[in-house]
C-alpha positions as CSV (number, residue, x, y, z in Angstrom):
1,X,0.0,0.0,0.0
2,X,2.9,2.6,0.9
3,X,4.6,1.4,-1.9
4,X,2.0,2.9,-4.5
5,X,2.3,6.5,-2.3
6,X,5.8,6.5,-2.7
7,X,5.5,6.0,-6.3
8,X,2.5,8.6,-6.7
9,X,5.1,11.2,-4.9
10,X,7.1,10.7,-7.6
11,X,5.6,11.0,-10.3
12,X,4.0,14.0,-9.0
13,X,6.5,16.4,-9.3
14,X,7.5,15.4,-12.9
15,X,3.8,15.6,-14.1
16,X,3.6,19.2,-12.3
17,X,6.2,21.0,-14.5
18,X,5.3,19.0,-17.8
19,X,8.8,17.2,-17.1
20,X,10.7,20.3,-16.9
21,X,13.3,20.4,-14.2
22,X,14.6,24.2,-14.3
23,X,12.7,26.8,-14.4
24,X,12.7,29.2,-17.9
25,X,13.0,32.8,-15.8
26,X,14.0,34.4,-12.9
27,X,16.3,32.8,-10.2
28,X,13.4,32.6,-7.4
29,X,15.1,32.6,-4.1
30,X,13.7,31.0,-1.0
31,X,13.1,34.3,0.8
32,X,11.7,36.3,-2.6
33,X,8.0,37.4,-2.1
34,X,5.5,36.7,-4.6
35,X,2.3,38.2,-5.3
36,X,-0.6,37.1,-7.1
37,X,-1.9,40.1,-9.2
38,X,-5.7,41.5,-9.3
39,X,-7.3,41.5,-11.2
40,X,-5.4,38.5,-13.7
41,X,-4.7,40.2,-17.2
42,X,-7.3,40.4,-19.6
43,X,-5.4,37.6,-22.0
44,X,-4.5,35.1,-19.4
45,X,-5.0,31.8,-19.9
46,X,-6.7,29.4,-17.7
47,X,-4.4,27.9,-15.0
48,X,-3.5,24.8,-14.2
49,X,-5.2,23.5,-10.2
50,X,-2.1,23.7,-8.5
51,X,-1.1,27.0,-10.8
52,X,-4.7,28.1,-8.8
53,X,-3.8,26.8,-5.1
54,X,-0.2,29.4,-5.5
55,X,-2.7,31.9,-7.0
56,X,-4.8,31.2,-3.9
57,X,-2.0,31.0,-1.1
58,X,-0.4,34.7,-3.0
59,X,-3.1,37.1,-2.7
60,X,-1.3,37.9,0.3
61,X,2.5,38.2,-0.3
62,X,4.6,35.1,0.9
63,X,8.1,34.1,0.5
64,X,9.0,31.1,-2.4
65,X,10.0,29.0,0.7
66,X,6.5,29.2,2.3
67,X,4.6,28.6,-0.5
68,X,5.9,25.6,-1.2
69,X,5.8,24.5,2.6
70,X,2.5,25.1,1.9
71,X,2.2,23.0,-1.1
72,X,4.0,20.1,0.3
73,X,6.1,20.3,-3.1
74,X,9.8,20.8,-3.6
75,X,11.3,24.6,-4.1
76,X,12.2,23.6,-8.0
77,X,9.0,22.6,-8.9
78,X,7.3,25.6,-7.2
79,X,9.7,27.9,-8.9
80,X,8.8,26.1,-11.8
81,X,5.4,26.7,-11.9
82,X,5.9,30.5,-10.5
83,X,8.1,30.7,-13.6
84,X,5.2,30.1,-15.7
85,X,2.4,32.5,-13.5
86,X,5.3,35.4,-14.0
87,X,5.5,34.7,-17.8
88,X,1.3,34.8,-18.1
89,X,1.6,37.9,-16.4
90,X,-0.3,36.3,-13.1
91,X,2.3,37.2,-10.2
92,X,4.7,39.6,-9.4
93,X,8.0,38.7,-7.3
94,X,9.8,41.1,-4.9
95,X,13.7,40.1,-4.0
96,X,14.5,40.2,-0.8
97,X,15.8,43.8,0.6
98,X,19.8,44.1,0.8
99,X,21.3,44.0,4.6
100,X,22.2,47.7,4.9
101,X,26.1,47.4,5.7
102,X,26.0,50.7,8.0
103,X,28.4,49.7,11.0
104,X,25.7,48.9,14.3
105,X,24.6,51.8,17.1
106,X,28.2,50.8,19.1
107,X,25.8,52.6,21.9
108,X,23.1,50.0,21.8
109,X,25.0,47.2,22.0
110,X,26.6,47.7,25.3
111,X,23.0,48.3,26.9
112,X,21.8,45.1,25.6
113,X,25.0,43.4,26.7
114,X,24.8,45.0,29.8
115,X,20.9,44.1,30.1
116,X,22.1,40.8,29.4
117,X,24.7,40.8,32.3
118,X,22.4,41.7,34.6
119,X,19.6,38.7,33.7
């Protein structure tokens, strides 16, 4: 019986992305945002059900790695199929902000360390 769930799992992925195994666009990083856009463009195509569930889970932004925590799918194949809702115009993706490199308030870390002495 587990055998046939194991083998479903599989086979799932694979059937997803049409047998693709790279996505076509953009380098989605784990900690880009995506959001779905409203309303869809006029010439969109239908999407696919699981092209629908990320439409779904992004009306609200959310980071590549959470969507596909939420999918129960593998990053690739998410980015994947987020490759081809960003080429049908359906989502928008955000990178993630830069780390400012300004040098930290030199002040405010010796009151927390000091707060932290005192605990």
């Amino acid at each position: 019986m587990g055998g046939g769930d194991t083998a479903g799992r599989l086979v799932r992925p694979f059937a997803l992305t049409g047998g693709r195994t790279r996505p076509n666009c953009a380098d989605f990083t784990l900690i880009a945002t995506v959001t779905a856009v409203d309303p869809p463009p006029a010439n969109a195509a239908r999407p696919q059900p699981e092209h629908i569930r990320i439409l779904r889970l992004c009306a609200e932004p959310v980071a590549v790695a959470e969507l596909a925590a939420r999918l129960d799918l593998p990053v690739s194949v998410v980015a994947i199929l987020l490759c081809d809702l960003l080429e049908a115009g359906r989502i928008t993706v955000r990178p993630p902000r830069p780390v400012s490199r300004t040098t930290p308030d030199l002040d405010l870390l010796q009151k927390v360390r000091d707060g932290l002495g005192r605990l």
